[in-house]
C-alpha positions as a Markdown table, in Angstrom:
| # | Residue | x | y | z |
|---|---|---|---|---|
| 1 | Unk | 69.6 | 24.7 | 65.0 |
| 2 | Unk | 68.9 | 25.6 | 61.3 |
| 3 | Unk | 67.0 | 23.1 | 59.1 |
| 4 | Unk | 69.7 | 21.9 | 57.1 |
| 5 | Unk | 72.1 | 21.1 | 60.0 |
| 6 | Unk | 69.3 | 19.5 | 61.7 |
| 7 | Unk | 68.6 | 17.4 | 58.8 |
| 8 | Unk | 72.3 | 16.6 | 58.6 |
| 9 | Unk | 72.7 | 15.5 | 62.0 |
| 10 | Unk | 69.6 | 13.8 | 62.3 |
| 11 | Unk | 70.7 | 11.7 | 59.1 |
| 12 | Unk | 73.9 | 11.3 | 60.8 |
| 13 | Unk | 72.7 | 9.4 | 64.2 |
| 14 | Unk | 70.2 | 7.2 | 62.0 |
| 15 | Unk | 73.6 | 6.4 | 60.3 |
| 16 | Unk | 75.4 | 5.4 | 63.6 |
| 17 | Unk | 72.7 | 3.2 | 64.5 |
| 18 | Unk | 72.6 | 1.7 | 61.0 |
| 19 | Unk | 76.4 | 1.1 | 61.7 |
| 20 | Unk | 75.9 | 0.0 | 65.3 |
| 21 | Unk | 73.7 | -3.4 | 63.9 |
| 22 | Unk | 75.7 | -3.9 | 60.8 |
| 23 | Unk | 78.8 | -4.4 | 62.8 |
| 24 | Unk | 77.5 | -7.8 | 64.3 |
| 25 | Unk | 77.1 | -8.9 | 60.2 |
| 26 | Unk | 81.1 | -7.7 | 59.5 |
| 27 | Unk | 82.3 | -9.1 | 62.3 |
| 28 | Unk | 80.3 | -12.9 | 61.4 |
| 29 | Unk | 81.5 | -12.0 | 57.5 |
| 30 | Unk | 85.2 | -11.4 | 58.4 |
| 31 | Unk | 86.3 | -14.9 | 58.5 |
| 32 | Unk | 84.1 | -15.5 | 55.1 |
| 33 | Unk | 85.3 | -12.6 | 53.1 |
| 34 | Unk | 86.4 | -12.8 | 49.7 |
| 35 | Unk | 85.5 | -17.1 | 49.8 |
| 36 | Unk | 82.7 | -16.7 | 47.8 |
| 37 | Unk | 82.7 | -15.6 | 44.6 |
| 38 | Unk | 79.0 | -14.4 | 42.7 |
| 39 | Unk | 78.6 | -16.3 | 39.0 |
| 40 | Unk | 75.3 | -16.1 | 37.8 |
| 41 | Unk | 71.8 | -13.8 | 38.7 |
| 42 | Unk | 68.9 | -15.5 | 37.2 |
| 43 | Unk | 65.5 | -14.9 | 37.3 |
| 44 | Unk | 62.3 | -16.7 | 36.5 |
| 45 | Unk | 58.5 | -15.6 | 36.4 |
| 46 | Unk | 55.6 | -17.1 | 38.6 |
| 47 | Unk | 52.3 | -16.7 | 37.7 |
| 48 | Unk | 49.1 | -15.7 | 39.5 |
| 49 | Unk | 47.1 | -13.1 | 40.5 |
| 50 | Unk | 49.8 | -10.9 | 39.1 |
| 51 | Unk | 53.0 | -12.0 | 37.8 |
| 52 | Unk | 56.0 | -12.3 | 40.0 |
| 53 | Unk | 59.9 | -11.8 | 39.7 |
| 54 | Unk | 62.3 | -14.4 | 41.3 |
| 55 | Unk | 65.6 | -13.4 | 41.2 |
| 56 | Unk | 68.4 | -16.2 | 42.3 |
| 57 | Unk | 72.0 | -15.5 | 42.9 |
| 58 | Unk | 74.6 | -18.3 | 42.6 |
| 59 | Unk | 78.2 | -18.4 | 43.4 |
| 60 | Unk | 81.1 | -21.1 | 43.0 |
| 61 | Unk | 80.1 | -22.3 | 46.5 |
| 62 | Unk | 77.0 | -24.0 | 44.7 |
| 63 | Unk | 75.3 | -21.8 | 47.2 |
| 64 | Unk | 72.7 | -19.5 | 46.4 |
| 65 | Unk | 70.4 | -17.4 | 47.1 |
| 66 | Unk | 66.7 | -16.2 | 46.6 |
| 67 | Unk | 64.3 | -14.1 | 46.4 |
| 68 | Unk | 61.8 | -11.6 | 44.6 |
| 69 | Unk | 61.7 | -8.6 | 42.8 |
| 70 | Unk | 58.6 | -6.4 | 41.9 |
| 71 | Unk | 56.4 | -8.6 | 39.1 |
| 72 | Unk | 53.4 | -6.6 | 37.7 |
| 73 | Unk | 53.1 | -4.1 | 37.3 |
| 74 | Unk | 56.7 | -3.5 | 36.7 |
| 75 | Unk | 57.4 | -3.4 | 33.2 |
| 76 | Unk | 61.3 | -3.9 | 33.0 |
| 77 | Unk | 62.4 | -5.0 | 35.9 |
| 78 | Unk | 63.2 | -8.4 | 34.9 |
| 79 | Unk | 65.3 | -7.1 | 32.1 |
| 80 | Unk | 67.4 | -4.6 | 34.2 |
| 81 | Unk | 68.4 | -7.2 | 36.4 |
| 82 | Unk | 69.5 | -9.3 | 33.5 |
| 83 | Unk | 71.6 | -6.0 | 32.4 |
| 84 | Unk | 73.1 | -6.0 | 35.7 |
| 85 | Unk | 74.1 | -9.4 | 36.1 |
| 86 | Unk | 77.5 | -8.8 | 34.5 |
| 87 | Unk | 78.4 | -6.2 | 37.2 |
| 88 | Unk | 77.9 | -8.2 | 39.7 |
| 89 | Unk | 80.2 | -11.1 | 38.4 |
| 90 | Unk | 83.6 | -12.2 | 40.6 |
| 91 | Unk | 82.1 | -10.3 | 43.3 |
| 92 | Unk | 82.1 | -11.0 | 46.8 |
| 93 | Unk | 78.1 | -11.6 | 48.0 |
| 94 | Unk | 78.8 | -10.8 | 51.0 |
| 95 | Unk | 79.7 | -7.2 | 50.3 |
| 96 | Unk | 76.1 | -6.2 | 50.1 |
| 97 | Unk | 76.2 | -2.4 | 50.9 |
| 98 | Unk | 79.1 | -1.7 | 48.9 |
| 99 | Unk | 77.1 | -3.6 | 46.4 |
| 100 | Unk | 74.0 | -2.1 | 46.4 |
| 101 | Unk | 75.3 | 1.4 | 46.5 |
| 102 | Unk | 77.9 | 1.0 | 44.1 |
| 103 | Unk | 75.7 | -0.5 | 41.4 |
| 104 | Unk | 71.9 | 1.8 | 41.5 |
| 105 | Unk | 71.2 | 4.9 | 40.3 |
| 106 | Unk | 70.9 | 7.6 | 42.9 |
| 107 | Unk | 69.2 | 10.4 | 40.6 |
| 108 | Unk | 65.6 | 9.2 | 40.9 |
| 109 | Unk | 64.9 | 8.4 | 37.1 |
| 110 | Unk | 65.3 | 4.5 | 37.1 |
| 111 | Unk | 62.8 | 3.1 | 38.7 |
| 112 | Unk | 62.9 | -0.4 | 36.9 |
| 113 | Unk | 66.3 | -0.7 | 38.2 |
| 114 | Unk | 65.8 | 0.3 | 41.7 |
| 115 | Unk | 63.4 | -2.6 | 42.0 |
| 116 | Unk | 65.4 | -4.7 | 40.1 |
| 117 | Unk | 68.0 | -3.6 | 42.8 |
| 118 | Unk | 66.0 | -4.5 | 45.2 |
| 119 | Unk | 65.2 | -8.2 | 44.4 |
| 120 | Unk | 68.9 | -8.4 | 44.0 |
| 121 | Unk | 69.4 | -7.5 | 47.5 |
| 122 | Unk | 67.3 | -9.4 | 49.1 |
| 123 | Unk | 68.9 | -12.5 | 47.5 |
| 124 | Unk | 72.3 | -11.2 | 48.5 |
| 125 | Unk | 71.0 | -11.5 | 52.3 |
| 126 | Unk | 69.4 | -15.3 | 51.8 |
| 127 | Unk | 72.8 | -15.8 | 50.1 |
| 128 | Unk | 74.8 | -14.3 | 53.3 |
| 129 | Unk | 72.4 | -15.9 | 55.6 |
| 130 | Unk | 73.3 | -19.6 | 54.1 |
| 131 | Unk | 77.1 | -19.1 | 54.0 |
| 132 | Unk | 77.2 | -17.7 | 57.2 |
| 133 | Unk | 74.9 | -19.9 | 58.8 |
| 134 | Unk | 72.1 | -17.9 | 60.1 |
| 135 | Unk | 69.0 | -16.4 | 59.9 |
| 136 | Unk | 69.1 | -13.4 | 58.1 |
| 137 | Unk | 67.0 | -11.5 | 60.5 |
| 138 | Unk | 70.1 | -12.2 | 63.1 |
| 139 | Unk | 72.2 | -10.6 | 60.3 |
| 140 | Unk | 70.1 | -7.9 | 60.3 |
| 141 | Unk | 70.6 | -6.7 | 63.9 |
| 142 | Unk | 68.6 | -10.0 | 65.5 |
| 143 | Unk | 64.6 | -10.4 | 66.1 |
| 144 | Unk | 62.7 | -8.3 | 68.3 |
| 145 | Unk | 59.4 | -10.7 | 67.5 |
| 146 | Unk | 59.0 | -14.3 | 67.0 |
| 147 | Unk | 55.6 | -14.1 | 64.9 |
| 148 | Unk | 54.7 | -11.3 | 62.6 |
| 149 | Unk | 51.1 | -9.8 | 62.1 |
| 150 | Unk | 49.3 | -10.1 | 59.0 |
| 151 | Unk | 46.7 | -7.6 | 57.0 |
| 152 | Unk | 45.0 | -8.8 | 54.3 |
| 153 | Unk | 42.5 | -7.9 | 52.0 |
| 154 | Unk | 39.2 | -9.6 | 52.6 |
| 155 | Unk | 36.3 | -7.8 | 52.4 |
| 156 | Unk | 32.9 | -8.0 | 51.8 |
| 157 | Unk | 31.2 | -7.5 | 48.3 |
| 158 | Unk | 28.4 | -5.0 | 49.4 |
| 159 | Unk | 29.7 | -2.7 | 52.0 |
| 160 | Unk | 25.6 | -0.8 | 52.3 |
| 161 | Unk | 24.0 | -4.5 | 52.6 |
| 162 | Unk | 24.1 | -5.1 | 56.7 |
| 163 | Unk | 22.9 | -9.0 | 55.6 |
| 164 | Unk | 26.1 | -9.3 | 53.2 |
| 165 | Unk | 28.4 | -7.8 | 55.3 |
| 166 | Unk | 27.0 | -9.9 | 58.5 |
| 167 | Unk | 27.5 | -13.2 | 56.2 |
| 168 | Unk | 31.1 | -12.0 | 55.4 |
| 169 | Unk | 32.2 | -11.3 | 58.9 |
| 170 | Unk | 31.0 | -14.9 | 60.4 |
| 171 | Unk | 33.0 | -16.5 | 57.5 |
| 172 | Unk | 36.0 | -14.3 | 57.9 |
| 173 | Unk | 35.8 | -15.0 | 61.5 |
| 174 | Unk | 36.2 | -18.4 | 60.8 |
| 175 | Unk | 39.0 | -18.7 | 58.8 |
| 176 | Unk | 42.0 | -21.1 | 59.3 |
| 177 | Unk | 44.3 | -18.7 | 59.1 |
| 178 | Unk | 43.1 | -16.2 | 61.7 |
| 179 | Unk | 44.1 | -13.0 | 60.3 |
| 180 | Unk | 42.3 | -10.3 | 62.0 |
| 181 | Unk | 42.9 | -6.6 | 60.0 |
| 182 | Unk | 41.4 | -6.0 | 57.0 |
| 183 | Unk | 41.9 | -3.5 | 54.6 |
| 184 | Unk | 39.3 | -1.9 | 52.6 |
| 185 | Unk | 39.1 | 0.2 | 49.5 |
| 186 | Unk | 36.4 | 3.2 | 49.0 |
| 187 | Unk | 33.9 | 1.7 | 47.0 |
| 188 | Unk | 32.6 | 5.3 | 45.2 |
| 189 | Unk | 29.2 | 6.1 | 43.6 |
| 190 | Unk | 28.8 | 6.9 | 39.6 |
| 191 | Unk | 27.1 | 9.6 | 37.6 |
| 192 | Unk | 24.2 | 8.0 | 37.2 |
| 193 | Unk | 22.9 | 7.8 | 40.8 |
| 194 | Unk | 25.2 | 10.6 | 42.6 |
| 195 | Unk | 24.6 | 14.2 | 40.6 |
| 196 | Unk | 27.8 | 15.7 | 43.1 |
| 197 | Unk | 30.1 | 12.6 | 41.2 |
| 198 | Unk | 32.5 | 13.4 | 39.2 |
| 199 | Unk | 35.6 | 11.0 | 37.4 |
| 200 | Unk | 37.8 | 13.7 | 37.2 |
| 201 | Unk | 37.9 | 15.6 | 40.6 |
| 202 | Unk | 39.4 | 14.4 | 43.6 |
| 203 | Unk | 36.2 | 15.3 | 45.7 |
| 204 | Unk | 34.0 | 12.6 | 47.2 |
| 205 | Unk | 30.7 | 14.1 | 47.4 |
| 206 | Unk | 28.2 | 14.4 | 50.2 |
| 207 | Unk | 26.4 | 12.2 | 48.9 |
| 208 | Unk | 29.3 | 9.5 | 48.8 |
| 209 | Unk | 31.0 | 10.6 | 52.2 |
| 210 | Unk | 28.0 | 10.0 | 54.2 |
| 211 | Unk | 27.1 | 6.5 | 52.4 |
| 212 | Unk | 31.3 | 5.3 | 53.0 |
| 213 | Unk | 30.1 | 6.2 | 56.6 |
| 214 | Unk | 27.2 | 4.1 | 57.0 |
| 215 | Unk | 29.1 | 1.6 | 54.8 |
| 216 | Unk | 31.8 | 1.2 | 57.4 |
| 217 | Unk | 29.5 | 1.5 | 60.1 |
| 218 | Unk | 28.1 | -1.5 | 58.8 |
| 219 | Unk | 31.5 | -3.5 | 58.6 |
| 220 | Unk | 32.2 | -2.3 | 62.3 |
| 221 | Unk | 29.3 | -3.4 | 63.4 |
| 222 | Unk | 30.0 | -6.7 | 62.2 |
| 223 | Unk | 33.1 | -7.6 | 62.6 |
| 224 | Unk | 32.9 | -6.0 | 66.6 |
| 225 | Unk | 36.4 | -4.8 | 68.2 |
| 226 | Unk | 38.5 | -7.9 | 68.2 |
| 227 | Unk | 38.8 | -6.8 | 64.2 |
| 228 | Unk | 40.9 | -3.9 | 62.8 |
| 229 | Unk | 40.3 | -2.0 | 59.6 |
| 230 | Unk | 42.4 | 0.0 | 57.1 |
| 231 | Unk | 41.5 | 2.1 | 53.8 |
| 232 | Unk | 43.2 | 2.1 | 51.0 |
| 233 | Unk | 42.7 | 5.1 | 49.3 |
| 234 | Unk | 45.3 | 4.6 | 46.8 |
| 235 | Unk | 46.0 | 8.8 | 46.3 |
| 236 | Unk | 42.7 | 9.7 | 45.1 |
| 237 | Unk | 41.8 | 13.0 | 47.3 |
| 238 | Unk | 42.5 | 16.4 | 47.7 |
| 239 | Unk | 43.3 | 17.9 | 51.1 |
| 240 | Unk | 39.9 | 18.5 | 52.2 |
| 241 | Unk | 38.4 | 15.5 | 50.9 |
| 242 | Unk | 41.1 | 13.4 | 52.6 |
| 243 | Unk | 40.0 | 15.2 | 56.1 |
| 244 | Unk | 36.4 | 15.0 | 55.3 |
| 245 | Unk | 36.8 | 11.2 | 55.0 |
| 246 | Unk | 38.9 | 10.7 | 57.8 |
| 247 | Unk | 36.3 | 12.3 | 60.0 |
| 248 | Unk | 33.5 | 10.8 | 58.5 |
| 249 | Unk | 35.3 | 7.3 | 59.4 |
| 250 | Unk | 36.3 | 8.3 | 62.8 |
| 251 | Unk | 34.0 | 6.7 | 65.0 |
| 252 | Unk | 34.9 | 3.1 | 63.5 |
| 253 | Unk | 38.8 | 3.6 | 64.5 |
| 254 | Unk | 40.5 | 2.2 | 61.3 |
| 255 | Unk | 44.3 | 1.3 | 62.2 |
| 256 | Unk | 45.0 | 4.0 | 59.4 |
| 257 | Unk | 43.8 | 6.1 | 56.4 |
| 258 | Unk | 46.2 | 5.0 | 53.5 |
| 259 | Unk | 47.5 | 7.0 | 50.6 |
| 260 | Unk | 45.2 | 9.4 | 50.4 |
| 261 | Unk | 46.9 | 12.1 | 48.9 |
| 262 | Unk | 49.3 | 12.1 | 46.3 |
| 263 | Unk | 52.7 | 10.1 | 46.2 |
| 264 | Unk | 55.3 | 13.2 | 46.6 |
| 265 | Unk | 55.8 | 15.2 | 50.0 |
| 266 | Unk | 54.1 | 18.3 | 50.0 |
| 267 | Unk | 53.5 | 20.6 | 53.1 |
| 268 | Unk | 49.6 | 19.2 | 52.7 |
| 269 | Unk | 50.4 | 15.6 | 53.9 |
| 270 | Unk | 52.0 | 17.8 | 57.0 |
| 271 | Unk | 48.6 | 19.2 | 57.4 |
| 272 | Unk | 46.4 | 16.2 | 56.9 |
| 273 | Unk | 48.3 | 14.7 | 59.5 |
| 274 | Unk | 47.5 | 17.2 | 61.9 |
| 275 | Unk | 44.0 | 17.7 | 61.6 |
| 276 | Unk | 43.3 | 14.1 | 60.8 |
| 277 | Unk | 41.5 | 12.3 | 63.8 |
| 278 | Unk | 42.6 | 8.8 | 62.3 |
| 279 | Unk | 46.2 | 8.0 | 61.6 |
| 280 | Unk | 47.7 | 8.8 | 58.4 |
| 281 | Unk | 49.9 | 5.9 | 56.2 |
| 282 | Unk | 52.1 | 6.2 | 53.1 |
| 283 | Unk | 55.6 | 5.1 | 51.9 |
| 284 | Unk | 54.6 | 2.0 | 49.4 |
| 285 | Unk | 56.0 | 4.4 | 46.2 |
| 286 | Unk | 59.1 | 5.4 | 48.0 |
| 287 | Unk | 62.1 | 4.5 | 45.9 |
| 288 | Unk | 64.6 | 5.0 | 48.8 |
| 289 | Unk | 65.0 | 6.5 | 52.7 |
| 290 | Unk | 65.4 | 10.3 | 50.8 |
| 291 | Unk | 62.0 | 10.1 | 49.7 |
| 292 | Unk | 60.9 | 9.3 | 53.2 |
| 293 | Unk | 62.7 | 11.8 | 55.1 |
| 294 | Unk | 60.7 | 15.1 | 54.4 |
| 295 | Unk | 57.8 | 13.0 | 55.7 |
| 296 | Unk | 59.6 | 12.1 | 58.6 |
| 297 | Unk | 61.3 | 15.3 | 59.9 |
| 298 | Unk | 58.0 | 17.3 | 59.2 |
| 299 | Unk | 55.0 | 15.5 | 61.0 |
| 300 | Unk | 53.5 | 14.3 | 57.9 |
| 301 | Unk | 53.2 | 11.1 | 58.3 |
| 302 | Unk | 51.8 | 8.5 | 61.4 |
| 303 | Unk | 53.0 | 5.2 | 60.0 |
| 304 | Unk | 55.5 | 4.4 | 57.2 |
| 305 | Unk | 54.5 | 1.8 | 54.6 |
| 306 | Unk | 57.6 | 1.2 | 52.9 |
| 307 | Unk | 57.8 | -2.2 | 50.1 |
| 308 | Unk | 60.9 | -3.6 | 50.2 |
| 309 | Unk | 60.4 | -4.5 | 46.6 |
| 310 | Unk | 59.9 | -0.9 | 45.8 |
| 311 | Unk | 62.7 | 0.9 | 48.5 |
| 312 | Unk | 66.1 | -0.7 | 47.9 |
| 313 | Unk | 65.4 | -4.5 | 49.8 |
| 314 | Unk | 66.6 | -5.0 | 53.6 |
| 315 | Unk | 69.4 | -2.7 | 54.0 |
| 316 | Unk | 67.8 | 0.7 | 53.2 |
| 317 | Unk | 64.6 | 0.2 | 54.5 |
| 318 | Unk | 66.3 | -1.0 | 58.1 |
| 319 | Unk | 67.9 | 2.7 | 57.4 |
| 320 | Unk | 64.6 | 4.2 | 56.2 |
| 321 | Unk | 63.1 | 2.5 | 59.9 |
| 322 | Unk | 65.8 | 3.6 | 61.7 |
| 323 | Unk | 65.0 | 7.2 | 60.9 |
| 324 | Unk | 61.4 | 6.5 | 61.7 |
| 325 | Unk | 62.6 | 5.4 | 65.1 |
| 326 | Unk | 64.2 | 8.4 | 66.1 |
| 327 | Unk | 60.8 | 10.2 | 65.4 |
| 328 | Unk | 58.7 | 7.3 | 67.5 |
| 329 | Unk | 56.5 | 6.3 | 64.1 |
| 330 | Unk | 56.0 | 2.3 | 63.9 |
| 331 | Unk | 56.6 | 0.6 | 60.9 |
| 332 | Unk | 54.0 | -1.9 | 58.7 |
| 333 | Unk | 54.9 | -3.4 | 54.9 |
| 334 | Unk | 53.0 | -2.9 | 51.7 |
| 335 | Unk | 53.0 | -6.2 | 49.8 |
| 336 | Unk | 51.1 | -7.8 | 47.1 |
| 337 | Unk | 54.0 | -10.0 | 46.2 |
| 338 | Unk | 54.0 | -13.7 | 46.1 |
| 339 | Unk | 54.9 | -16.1 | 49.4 |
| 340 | Unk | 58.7 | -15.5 | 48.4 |
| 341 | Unk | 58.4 | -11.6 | 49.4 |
| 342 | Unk | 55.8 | -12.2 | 52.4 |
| 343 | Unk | 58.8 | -14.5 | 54.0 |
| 344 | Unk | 61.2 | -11.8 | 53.0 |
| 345 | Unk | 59.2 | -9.3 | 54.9 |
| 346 | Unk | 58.5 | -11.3 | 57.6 |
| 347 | Unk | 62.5 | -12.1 | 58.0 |
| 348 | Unk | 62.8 | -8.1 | 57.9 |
| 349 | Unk | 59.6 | -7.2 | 60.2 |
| 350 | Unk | 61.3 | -9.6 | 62.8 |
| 351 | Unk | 64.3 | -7.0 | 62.9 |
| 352 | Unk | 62.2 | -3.9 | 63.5 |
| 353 | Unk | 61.2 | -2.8 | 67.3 |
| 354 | Unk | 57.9 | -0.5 | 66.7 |
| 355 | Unk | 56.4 | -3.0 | 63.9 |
| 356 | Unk | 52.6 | -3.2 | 62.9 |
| 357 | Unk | 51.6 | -5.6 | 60.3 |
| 358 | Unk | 52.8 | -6.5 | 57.0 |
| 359 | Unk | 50.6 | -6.8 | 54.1 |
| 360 | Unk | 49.5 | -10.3 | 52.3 |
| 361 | Unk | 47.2 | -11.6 | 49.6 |
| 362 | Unk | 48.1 | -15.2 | 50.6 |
| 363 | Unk | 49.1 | -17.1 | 53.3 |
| 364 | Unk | 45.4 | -18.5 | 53.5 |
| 365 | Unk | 46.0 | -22.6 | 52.4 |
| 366 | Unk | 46.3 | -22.1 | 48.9 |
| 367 | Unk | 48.6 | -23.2 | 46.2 |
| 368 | Unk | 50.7 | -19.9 | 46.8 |
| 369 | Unk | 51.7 | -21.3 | 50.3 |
| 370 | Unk | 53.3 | -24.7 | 49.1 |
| 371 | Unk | 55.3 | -23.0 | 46.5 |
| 372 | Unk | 58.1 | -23.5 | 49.7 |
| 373 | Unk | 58.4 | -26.0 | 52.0 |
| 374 | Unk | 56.0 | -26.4 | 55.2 |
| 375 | Unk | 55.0 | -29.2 | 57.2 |
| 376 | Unk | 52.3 | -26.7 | 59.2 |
| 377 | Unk | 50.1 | -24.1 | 58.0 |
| 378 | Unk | 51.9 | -20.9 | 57.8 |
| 379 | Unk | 49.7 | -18.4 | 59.3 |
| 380 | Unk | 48.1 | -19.7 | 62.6 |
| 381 | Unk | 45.8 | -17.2 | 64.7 |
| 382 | Unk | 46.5 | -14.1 | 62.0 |
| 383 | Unk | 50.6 | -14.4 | 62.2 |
| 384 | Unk | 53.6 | -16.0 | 60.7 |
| 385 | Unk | 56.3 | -17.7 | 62.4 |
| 386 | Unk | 59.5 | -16.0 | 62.1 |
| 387 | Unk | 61.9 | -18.7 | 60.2 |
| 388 | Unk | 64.9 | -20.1 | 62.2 |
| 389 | Unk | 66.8 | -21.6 | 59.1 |
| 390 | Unk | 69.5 | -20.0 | 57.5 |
| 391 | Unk | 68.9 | -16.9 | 55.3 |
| 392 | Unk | 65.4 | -16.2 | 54.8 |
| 393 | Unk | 64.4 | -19.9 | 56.3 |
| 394 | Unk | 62.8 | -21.0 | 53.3 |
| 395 | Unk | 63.1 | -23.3 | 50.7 |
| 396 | Unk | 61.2 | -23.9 | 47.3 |
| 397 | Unk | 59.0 | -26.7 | 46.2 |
| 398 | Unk | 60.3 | -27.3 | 42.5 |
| 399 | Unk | 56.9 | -29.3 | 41.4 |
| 400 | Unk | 54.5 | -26.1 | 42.8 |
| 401 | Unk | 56.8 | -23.8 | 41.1 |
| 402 | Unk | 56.9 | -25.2 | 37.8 |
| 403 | Unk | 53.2 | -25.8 | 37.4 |
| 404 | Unk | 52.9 | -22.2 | 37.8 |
| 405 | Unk | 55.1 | -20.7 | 36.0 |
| 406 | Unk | 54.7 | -17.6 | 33.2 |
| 407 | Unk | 53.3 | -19.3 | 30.0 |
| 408 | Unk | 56.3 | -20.6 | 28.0 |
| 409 | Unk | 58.8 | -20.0 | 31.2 |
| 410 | Unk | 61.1 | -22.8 | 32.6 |
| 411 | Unk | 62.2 | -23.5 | 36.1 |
| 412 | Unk | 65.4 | -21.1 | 36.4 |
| 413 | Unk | 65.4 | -20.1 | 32.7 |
């Protein structure tokens, strides 16, 4: 079969079994059809660690729905979802793929308004979800999972100190909310102590490969096996650096080496993969299921890291999985978003069969967490509980909101 055709059909059957789920959500929709009527997208801008983008979706039901869109960085976003309100006016919410196709750019140069997109259709699907009735994860094909796995990002502050990184296992060991994988950055050496360093290269030096080894080793050591690891590397290798490091961090098992090299497919992610003896992640920068594909189809790639903030929301990345079904890779989520996008994801993980983990900065006790409704904590032994309410199952607390809102920014504009 020639590459082309093979891509084609292969593009085709991820299709069908798109189709095959989304049939159970037109047959629910049928009866609701053309009752509900979209008349306002608003947004509003909660502050904390980074910014964040709520985006909310009325209609003349008085139902609505919400969710979140990429906040910083993400210079724009909020404004192209404001200049794409009016298209979205007198339309039926429940039309979400005609929707969503009809009104983003397919040509790979807006990439404020693909995430602005994005937040838009996620809020479409806690809309659907609340004028249908159900979950949106049962709109969505159903749940494979009733909790979801979280990663986080605690780690200690001196990777080469076995006394600091001793003291930071016990505490994260005892932490309420039991999460249990950790990911890590590469902590790198400077000029002034490392003669091989150098800011501009992609290279780690000797020097810094065998001290990210002992570093590790240390961490490891620590933590024991009932832990996992993960490394960010957030693009910053070549080829053979990004193998060098892999086998220099071998022996610890990490659950994956992460964005090592750089964003676009080339045939060197192909070749990482192969020679790598830890498993290779990417897929937070994809804009859509295109960008994934040459990954995909050619090896290059062990786990696909999609943000649904980033890819086009729940439709495109249940396509984007779907294709990484058919080639047996599992899925995780990137996230830094706020507790609005970790439920979103969680909603979504719940609808994916070979899932991992999805990606948090919260869901530890604080003020983050009560920004919606919960009477228990919402991440027990390292996962969340998949919601049962309608749409994404969540609901927001006006008083946690508003105290930490953007400077200057009022509770729904």
């Amino acid at each position: 079969m020639k590459v082309h055709s093979r891509r084609s059909f292969l593009t085709s059957i991820a299709g069908l079994s798109a189709t095959a789920w989304l049939s159970s959500f037109w047959q629910l929709s049928a009866a609701e059809k053309g009752k509900a009527k979209i008349t306002d997208i608003k947004t509003m801008m909660l502050q904390g660690p980074r910014t964040y983008t709520l985006v909310k979706v009325e209609t003349d039901t008085g139902i609505f729905g919400v969710a979140e869109a990429y906040g910083s960085p993400g210079l724009g976003v909020r404004e192209e979802i404001q200049g794409l309100k009016d298209l979205f006016i007198g339309e039926d919410p429940l039309q979400i793929d005609r929707l969503y196709t009809r009104y983003r750019y397919t040509d790979g140069s807006a990439h404020a308004q693909q995430r602005a997109m994005s937040g838009i259709e996620m809020a479409l699907w806690d809309l659907s979800g609340k004028l249908l009735g159900v979950p949106t994860h049962t709109l969505l094909g159903g749940k494979f999972r009733d909790q979801v796995r979280l990663y986080d990002h605690d780690v200690p502050k001196n990777l080469f100190d076995k006394a600091v990184v001793k003291d930071w296992a016990d505490k994260v060991k005892a932490k309420p909310s039991g999460i249990s994988i950790h990911k890590f950055g590469v902590p790198r050496t400077n000029a002034s102590n490392d003669i091989g360093y150098d800011p501009s290269n992609r290279l780690l030096s000797s020097k810094e490969l065998r001290r990210l080894r002992e570093g590790y080793e240390n961490v490891r050591e620590a933590l024991g096996w009932e832990h996992d690891i993960m490394i960010g590397c957030h693009w910053d290798f070549d080829l053979r650096t990004s193998i060098d490091f892999a086998e220099a961090v071998a022996e610890i098992k990490p659950l994956w080496l992460e964005d090592p090299l750089t964003v676009p497919y080339s045939e060197s992610w192909k070749r990482l993969v192969h020679m790598s003896p830890v498993p290779i992640c990417t897929g937070e920068n994809w804009m859509r299921r295109s960008d994934a594909l040459p990954f995909i189809e050619n090896s290059a790639v062990d786990i696909v890291h999609p943000d649904l903030r980033n890819s086009g929301g729940f439709l495109e990345n249940k396509r984007l999985a779907d294709l990484a079904d058919l080639h047996a890779l599992p899925v995780a989520n990137h996230n830094t978003g706020s507790i609005i996008n970790g439920m979103a994801s969680i909603n979504w993980a719940a609808s994916i069969r070979d899932y991992l983990a999805c990606e948090t900065v919260f869901f530890d006790g604080g003020w983050m967490d009560d920004v919606i409704m919960h009477e228990e904590p919402l991440c027990k032994h390292g996962f969340v509980q998949v919601p049962s309410g309608p749409g994404l199952g969540i609901e927001l607390n006006p008083e946690v909101v508003k105290a930490h809102l953007v400077n200057g920014e009022k509770w729904w504009g």
